[in-house]
PDB file of N, CA, C and O in Angstrom:
ATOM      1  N   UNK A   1      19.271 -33.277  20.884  1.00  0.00           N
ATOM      2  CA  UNK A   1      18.847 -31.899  20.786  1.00  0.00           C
ATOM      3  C   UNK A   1      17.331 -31.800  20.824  1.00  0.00           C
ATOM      4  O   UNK A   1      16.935 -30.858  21.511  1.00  0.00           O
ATOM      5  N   UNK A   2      16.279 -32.622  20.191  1.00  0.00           N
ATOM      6  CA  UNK A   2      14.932 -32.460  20.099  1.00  0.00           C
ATOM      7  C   UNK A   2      14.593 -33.197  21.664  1.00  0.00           C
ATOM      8  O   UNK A   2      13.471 -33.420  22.119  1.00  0.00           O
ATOM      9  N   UNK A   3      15.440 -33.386  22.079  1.00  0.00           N
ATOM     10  CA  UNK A   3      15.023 -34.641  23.440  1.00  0.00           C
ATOM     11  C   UNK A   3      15.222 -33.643  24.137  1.00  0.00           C
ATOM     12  O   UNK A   3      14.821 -33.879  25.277  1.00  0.00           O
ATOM     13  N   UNK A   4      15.726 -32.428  24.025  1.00  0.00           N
ATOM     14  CA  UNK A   4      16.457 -31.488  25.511  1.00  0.00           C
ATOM     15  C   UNK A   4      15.104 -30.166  24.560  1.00  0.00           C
ATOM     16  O   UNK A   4      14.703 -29.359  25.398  1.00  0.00           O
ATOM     17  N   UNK A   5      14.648 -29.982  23.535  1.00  0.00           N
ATOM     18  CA  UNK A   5      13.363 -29.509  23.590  1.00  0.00           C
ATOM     19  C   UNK A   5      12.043 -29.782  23.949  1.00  0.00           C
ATOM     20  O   UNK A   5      11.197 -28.923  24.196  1.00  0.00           O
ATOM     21  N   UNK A   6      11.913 -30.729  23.970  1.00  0.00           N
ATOM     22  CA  UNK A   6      10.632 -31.479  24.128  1.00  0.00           C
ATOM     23  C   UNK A   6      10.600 -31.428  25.667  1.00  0.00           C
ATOM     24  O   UNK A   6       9.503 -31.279  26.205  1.00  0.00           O
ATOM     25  N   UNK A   7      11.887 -31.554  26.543  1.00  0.00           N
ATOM     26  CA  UNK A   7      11.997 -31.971  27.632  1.00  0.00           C
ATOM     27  C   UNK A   7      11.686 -30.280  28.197  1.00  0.00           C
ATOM     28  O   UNK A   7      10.802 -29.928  28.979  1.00  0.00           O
ATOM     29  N   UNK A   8      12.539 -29.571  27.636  1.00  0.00           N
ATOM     30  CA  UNK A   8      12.186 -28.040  28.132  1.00  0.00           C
ATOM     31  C   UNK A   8      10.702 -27.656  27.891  1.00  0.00           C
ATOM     32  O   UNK A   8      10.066 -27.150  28.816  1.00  0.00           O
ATOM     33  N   UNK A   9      10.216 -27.843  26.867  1.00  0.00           N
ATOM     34  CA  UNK A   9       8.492 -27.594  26.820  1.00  0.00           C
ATOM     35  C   UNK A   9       7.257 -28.138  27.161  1.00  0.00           C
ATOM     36  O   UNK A   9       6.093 -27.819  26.919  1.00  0.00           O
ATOM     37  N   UNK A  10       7.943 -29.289  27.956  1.00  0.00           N
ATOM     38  CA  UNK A  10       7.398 -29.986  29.066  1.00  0.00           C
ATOM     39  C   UNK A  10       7.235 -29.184  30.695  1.00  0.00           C
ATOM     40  O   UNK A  10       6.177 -29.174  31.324  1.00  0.00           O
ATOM     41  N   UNK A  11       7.944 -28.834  30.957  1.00  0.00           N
ATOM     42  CA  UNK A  11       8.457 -27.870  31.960  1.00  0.00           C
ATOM     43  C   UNK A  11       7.387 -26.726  32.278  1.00  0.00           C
ATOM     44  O   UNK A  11       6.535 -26.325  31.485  1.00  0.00           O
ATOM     45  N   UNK A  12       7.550 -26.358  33.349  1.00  0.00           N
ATOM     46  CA  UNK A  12       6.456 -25.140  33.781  1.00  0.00           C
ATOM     47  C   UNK A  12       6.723 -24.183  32.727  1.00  0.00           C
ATOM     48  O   UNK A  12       5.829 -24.059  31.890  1.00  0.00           O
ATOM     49  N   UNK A  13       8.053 -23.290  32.558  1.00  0.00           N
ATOM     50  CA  UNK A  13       8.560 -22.111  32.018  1.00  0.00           C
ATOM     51  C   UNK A  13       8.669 -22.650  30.826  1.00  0.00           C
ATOM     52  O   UNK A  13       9.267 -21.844  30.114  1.00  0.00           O
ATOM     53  N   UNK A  14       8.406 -23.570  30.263  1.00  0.00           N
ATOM     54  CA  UNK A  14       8.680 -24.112  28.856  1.00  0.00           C
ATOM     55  C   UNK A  14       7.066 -24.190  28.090  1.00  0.00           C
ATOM     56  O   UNK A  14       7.003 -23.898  26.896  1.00  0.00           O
ATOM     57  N   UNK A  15       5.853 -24.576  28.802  1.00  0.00           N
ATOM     58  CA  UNK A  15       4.391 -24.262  28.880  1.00  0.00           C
ATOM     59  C   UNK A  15       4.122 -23.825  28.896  1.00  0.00           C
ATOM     60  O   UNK A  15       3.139 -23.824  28.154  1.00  0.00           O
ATOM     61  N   UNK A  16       4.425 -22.247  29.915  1.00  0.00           N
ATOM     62  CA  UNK A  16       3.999 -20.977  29.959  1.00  0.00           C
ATOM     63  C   UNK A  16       4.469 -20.089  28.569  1.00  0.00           C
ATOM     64  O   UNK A  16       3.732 -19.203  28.136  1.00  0.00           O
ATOM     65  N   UNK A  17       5.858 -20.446  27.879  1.00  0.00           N
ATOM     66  CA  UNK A  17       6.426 -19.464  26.820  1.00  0.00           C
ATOM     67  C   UNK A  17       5.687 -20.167  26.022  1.00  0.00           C
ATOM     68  O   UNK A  17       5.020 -19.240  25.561  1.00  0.00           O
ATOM     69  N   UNK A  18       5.304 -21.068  25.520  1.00  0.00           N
ATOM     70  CA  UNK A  18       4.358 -21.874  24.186  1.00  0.00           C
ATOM     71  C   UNK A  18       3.273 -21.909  24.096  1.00  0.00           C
ATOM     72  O   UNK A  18       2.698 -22.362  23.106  1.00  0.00           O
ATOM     73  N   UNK A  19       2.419 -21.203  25.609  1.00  0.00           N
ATOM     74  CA  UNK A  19       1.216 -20.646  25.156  1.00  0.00           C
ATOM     75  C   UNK A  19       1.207 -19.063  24.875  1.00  0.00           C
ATOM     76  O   UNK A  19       0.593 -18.444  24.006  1.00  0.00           O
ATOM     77  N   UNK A  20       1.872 -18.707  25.640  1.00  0.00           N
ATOM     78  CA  UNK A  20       2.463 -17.028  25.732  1.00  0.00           C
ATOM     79  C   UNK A  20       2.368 -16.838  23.794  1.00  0.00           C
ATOM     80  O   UNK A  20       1.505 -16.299  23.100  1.00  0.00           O
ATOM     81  N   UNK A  21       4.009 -17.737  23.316  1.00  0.00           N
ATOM     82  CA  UNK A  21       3.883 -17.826  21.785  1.00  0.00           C
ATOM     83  C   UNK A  21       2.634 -18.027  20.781  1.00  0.00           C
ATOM     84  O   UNK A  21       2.342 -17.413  19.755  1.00  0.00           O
ATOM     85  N   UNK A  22       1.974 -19.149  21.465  1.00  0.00           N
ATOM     86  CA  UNK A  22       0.643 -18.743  20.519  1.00  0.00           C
ATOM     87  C   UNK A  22      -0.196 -17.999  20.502  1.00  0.00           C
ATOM     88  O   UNK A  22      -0.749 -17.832  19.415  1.00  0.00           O
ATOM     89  N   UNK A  23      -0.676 -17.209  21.692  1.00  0.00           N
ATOM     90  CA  UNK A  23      -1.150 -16.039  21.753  1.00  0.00           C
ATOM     91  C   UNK A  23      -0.521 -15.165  20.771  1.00  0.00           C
ATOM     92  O   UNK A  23      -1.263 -14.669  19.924  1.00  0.00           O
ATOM     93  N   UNK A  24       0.903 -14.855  20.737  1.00  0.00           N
ATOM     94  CA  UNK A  24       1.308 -13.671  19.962  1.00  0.00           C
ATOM     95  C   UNK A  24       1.224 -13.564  18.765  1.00  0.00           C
ATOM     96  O   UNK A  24       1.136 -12.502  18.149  1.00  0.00           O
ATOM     97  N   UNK A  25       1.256 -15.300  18.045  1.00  0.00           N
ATOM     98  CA  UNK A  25       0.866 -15.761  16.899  1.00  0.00           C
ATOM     99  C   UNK A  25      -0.059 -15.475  16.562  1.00  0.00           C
ATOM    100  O   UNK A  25      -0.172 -14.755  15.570  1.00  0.00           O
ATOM    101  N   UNK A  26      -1.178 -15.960  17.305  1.00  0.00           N
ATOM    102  CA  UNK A  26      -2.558 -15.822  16.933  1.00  0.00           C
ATOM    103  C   UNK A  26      -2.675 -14.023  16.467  1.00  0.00           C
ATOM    104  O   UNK A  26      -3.006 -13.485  15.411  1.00  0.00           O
ATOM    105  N   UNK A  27      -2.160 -13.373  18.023  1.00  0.00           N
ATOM    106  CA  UNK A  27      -2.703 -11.901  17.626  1.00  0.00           C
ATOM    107  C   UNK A  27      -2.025 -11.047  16.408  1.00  0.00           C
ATOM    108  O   UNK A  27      -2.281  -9.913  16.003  1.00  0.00           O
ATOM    109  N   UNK A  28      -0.985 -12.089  15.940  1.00  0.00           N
ATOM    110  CA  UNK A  28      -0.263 -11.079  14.603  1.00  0.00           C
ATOM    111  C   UNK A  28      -0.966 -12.016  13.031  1.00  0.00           C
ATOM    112  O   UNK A  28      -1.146 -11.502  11.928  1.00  0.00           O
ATOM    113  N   UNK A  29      -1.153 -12.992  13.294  1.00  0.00           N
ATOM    114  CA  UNK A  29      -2.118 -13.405  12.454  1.00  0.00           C
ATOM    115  C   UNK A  29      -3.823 -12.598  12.020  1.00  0.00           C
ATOM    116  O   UNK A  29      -4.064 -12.233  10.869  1.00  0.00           O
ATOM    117  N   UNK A  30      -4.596 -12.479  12.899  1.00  0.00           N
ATOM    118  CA  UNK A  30      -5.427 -11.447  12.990  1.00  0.00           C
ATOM    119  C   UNK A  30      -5.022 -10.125  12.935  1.00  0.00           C
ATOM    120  O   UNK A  30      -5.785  -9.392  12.306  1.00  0.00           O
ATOM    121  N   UNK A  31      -4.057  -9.623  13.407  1.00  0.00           N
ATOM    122  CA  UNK A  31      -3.558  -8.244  13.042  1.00  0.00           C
ATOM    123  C   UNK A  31      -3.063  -8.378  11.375  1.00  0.00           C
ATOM    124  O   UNK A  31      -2.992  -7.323  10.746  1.00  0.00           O
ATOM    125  N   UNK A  32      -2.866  -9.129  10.967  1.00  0.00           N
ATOM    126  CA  UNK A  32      -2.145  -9.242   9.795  1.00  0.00           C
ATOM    127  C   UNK A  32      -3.576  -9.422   8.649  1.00  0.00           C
ATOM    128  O   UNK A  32      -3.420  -8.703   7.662  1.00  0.00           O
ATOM    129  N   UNK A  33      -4.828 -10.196   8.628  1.00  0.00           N
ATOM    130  CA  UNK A  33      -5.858 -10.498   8.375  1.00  0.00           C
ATOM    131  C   UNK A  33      -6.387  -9.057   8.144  1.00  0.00           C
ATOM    132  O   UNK A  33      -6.386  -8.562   7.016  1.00  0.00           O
ATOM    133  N   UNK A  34      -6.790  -8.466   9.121  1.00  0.00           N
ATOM    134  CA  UNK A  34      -7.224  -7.073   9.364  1.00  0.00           C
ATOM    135  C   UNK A  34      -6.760  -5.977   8.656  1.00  0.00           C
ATOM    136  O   UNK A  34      -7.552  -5.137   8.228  1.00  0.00           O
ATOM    137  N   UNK A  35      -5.126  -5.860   8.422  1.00  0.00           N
ATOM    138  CA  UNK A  35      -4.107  -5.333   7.903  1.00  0.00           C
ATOM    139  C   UNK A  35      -5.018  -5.540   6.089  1.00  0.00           C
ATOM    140  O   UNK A  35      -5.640  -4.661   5.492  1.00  0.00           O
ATOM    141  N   UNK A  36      -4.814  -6.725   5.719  1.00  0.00           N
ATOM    142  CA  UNK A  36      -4.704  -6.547   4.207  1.00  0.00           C
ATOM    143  C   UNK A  36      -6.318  -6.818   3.757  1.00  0.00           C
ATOM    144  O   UNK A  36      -6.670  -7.211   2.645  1.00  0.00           O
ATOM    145  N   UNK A  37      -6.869  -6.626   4.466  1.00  0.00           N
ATOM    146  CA  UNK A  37      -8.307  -6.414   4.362  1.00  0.00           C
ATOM    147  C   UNK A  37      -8.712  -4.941   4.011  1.00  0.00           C
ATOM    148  O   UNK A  37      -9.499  -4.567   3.141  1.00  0.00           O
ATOM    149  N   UNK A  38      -7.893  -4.103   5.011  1.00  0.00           N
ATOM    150  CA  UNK A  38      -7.805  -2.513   4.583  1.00  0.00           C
ATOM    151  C   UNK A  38      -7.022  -1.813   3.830  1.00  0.00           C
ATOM    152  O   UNK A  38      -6.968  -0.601   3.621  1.00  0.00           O
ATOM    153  N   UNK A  39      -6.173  -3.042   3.283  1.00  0.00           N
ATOM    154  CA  UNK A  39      -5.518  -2.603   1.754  1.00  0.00           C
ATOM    155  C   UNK A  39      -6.283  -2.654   0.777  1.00  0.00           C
ATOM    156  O   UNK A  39      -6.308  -1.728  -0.034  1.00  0.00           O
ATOM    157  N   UNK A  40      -7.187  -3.915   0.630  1.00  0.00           N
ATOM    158  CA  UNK A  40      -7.639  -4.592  -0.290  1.00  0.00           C
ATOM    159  C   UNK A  40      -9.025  -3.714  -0.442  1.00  0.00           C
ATOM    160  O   UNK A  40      -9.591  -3.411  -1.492  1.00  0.00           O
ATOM    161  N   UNK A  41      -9.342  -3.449   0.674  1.00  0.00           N
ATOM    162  CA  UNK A  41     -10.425  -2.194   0.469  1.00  0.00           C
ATOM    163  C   UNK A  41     -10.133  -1.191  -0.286  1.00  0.00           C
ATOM    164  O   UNK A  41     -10.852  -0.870  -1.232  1.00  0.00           O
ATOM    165  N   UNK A  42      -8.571  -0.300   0.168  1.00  0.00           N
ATOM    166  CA  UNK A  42      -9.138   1.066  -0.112  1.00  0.00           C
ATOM    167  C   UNK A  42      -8.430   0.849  -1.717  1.00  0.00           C
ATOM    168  O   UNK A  42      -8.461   1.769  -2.534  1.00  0.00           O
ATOM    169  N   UNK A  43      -7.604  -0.911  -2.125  1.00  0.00           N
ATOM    170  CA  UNK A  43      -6.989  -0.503  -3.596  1.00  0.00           C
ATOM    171  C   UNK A  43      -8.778  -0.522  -4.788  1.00  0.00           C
ATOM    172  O   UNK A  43      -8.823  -0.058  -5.928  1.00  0.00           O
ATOM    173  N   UNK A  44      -9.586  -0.963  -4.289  1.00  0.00           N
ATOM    174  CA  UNK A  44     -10.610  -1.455  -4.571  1.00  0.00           C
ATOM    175  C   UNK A  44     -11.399   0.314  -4.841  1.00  0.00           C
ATOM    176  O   UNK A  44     -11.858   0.783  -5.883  1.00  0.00           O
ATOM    177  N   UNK A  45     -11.306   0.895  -3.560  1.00  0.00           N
ATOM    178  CA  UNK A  45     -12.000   1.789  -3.660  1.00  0.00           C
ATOM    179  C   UNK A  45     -11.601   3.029  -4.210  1.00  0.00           C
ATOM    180  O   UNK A  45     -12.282   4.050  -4.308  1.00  0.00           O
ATOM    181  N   UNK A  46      -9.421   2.679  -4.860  1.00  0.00           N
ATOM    182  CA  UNK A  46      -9.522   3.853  -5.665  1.00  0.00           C
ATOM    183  C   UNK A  46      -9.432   2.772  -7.313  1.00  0.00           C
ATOM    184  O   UNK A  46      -9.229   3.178  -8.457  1.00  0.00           O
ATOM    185  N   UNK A  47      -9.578   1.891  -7.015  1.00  0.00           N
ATOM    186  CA  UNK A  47     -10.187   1.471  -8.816  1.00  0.00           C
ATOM    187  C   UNK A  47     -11.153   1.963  -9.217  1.00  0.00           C
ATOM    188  O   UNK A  47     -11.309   2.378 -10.366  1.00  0.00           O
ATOM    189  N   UNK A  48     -12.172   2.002  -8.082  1.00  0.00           N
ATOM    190  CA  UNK A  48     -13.755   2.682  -8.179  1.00  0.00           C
ATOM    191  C   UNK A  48     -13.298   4.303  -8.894  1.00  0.00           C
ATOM    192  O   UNK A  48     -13.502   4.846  -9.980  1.00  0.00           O
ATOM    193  N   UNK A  49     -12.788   4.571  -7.987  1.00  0.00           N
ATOM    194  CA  UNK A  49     -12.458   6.491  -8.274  1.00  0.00           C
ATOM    195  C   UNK A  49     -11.656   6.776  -9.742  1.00  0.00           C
ATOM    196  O   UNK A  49     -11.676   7.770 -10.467  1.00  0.00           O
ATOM    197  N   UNK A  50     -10.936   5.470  -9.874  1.00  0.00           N
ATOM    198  CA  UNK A  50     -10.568   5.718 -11.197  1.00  0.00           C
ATOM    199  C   UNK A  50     -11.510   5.561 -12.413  1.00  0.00           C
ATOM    200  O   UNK A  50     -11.665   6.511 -13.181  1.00  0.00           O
ATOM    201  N   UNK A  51     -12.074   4.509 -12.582  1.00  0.00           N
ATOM    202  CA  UNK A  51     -13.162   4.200 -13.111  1.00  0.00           C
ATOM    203  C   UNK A  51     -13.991   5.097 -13.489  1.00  0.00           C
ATOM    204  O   UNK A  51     -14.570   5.189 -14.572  1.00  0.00           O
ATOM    205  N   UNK A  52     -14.057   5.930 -12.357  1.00  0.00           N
ATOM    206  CA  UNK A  52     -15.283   7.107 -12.265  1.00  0.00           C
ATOM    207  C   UNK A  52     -14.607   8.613 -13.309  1.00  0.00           C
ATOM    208  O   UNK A  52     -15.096   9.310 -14.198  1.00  0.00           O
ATOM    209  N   UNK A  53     -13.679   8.587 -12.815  1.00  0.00           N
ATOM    210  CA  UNK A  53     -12.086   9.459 -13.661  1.00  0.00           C
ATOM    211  C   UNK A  53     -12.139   9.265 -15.188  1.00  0.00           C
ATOM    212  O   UNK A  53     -11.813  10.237 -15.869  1.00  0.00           O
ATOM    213  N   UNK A  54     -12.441   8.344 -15.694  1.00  0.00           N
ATOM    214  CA  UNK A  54     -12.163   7.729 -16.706  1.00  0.00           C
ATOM    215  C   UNK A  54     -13.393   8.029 -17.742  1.00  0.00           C
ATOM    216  O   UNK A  54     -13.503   8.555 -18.850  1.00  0.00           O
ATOM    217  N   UNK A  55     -14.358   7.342 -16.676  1.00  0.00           N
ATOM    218  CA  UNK A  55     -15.847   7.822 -17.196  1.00  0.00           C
ATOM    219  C   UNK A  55     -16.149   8.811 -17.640  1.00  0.00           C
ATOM    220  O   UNK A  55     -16.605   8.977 -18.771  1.00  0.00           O
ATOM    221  N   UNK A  56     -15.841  10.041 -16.416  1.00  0.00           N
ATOM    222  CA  UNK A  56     -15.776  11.812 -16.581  1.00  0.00           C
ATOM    223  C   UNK A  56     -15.098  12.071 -18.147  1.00  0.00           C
ATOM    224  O   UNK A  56     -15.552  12.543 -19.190  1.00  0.00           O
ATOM    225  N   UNK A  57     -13.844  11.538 -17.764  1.00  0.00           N
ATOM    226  CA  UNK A  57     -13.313  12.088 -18.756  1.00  0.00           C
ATOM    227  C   UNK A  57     -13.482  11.808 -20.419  1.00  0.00           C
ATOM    228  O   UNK A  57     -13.203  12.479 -21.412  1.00  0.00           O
ATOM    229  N   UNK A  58     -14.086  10.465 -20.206  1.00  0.00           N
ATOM    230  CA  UNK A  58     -14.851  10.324 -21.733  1.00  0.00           C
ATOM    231  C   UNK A  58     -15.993  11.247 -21.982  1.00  0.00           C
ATOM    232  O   UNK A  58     -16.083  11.732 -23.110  1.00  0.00           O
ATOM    233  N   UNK A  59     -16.705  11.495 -21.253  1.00  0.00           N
ATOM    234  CA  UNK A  59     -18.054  12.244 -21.581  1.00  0.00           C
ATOM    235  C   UNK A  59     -17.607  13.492 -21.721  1.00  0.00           C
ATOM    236  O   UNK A  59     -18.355  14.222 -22.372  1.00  0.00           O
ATOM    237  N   UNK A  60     -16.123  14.211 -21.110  1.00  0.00           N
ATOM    238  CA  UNK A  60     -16.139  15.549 -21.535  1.00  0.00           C
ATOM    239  C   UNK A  60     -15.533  15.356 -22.740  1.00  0.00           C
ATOM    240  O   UNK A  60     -15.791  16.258 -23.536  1.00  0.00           O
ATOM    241  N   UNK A  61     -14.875  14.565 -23.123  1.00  0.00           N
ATOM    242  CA  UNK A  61     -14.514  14.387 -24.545  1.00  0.00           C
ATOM    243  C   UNK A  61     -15.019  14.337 -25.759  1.00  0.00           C
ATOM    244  O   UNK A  61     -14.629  14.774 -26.842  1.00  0.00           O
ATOM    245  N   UNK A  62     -16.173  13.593 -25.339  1.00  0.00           N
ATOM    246  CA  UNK A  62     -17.320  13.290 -26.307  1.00  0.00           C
ATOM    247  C   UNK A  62     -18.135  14.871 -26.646  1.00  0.00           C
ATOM    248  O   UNK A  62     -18.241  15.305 -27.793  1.00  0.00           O
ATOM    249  N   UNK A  63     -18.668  15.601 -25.408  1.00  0.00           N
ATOM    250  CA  UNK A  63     -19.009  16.682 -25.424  1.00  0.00           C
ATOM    251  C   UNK A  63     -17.739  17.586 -26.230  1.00  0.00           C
ATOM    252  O   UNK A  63     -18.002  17.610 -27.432  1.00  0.00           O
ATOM    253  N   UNK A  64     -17.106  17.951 -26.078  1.00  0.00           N
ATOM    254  CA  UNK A  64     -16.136  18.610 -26.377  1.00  0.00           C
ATOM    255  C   UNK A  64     -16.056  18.205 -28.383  1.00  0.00           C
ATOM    256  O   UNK A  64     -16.623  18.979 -29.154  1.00  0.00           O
ATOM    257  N   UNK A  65     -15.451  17.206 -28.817  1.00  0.00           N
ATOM    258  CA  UNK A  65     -15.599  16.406 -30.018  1.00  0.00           C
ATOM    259  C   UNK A  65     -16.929  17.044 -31.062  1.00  0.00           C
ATOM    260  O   UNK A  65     -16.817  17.423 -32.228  1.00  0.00           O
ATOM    261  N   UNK A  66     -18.204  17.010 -30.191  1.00  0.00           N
ATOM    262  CA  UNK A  66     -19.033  17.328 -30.839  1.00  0.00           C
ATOM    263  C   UNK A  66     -19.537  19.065 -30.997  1.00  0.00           C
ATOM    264  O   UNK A  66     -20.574  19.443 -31.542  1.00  0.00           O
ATOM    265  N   UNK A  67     -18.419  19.994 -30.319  1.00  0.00           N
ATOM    266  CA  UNK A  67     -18.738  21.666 -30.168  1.00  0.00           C
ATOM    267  C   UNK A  67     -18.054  21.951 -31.763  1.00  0.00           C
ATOM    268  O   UNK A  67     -17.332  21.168 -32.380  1.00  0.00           O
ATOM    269  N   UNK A  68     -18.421  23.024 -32.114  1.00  0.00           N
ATOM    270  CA  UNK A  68     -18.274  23.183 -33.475  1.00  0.00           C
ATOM    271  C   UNK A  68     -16.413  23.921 -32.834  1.00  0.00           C
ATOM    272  O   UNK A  68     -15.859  24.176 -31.765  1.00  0.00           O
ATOM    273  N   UNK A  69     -16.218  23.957 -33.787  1.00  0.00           N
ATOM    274  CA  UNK A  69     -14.546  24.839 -33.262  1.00  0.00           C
ATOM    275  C   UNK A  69     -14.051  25.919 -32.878  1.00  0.00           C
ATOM    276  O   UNK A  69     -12.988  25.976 -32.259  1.00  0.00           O
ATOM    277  N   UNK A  70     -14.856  27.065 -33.238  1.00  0.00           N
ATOM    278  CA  UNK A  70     -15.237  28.167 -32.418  1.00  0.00           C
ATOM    279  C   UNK A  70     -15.680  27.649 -31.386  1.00  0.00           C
ATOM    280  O   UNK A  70     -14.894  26.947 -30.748  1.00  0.00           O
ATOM    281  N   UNK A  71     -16.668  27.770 -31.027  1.00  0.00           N
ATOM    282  CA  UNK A  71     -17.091  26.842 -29.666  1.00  0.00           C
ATOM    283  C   UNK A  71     -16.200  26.979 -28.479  1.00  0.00           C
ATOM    284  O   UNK A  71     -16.181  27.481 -27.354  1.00  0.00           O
ATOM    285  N   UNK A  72     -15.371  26.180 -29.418  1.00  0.00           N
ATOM    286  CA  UNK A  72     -14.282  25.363 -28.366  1.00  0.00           C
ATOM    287  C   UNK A  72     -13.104  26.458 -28.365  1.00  0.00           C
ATOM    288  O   UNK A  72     -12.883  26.643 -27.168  1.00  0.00           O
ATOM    289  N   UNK A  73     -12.639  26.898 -28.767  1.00  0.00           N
ATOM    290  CA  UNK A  73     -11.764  28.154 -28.629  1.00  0.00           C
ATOM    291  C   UNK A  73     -12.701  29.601 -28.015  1.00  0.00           C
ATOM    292  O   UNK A  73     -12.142  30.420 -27.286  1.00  0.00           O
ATOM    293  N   UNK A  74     -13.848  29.719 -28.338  1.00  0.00           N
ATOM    294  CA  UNK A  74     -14.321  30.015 -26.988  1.00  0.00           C
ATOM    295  C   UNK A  74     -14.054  29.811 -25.545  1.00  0.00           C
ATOM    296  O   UNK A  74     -13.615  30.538 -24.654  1.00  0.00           O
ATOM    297  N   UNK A  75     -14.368  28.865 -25.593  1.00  0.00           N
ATOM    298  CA  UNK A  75     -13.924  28.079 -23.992  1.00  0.00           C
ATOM    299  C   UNK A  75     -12.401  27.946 -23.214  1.00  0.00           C
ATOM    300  O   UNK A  75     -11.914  28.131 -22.099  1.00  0.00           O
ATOM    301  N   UNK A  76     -12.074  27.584 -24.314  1.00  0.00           N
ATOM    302  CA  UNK A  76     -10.574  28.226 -23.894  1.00  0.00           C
ATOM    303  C   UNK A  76      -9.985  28.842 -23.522  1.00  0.00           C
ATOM    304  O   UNK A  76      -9.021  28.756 -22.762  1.00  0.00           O
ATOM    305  N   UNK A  77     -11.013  30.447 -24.541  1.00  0.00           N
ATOM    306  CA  UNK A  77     -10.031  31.529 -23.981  1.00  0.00           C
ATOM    307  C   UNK A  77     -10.466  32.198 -22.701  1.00  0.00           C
ATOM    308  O   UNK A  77     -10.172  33.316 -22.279  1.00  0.00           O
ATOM    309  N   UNK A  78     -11.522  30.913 -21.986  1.00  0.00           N
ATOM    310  CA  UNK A  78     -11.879  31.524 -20.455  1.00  0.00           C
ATOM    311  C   UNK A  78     -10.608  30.954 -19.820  1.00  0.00           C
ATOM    312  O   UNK A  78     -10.228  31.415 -18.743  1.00  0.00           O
ATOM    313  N   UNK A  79      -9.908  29.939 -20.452  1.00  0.00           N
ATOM    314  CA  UNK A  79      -8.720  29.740 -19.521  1.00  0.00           C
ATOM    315  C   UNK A  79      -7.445  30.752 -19.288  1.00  0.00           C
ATOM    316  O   UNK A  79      -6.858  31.206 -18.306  1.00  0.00           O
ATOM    317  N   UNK A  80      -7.341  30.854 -20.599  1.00  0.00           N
ATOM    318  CA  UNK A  80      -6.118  31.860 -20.464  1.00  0.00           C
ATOM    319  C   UNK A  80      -5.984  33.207 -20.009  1.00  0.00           C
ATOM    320  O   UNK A  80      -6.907  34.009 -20.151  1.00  0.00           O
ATOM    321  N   UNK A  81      -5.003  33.482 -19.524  1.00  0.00           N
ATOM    322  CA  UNK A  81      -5.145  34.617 -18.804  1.00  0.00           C
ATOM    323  C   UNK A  81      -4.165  36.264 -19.912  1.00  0.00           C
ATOM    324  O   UNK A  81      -2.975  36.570 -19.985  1.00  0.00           O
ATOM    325  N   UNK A  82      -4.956  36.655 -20.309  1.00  0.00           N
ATOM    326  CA  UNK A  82      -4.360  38.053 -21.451  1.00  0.00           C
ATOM    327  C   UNK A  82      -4.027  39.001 -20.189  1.00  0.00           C
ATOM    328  O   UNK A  82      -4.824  39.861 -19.815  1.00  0.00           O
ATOM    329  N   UNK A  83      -3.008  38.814 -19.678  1.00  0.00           N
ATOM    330  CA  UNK A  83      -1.871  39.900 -19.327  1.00  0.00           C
ATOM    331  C   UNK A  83      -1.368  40.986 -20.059  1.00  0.00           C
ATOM    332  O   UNK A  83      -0.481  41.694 -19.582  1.00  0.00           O
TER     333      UNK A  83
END
């Protein structure tokens, strides 16, 4: 069986498909490279955004923490809507 492969990839049409194959290799290897490069980016670039999320949201906390309590029910009642 390896004697009737070897013997076929010896062969014109047996040379031509085994470089043909590494070409396709090669180009899904690099497609594949490329691929998780632009995963690895954008998981990167929403850690960043979270990070940044996180940040925000401590400092309005902190701000907030330190408004006397009126204050802050002030502010509030710009949210709600008196129907």
């Amino acid at each position: 069986m390896l004697m009737a492969v070897v013997t076929w990839l010896s062969s014109t049409v047996g040379k031509t498909v085994a470089k043909w194959g590494v070409v396709v290799a090669t180009a899904a290897a690099i497609y594949w490279r490329i691929y998780e490069s632009g995963r690895s980016a954008e998981k990167a670039a929403e850690a960043q955004r979270d990070a940044e999320t996180i940040t925000r949201r401590k400092t309005v906390d902190e701000k907030v923490d330190r408004m006397p309590d009126a204050a802050v029910r002030d502010q509030l009642r710009r949210w709600v809507r008196h129907d």
